[in-house]
C-alpha positions, 0 to 999 in steps of 0.5 A, spaced: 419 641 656 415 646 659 408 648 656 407 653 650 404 659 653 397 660 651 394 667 651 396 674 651 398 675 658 402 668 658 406 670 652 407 677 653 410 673 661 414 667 658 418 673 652 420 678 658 422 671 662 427 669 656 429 678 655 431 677 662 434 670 662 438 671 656 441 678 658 444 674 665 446 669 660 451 674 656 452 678 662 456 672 664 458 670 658 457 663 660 452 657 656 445 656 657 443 651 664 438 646 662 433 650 666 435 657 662 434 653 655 427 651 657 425 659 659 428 660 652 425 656 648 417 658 651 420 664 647 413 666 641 416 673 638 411 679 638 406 678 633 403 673 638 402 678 643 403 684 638 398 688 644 404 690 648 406 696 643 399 698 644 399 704 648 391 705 649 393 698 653 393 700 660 393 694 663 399 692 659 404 699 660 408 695 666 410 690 662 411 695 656 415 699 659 419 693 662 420 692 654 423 698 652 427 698 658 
């Protein structure tokens, strides 16, 4: 299992891997791989990196923007 991803930028990196994973997953309407599990699993919710809805933040506007997309 791969390691629970420490620190802002890690969290915020590993919750949009599994967004984008899990939207190809349905997009295909096909079961998780075993591969695509372990990027879901590494999921933390937003109250551990609750900085992204932070507009001042600038060096997290990408990843911002990524979200509301």
């Amino acid at each position: 299992m791969p390691p629970v991803p420490s620190g802002i930028r890690a969290r915020i990196s590993a919750n949009l891997d599994a967004i984008r994973t899990l939207h190809r997953i349905e997009e295909h309407g096909k079961s998780a791989t075993a591969e695509e599990q372990q990027i879901l699993s590494r999921w933390s919710s937003w109250g551990a990196a609750s900085q992204i809805f932070d507009d001042s933040r600038q060096d997290l506007r990408d990843d911002a923007a990524e979200l509301r997309a």
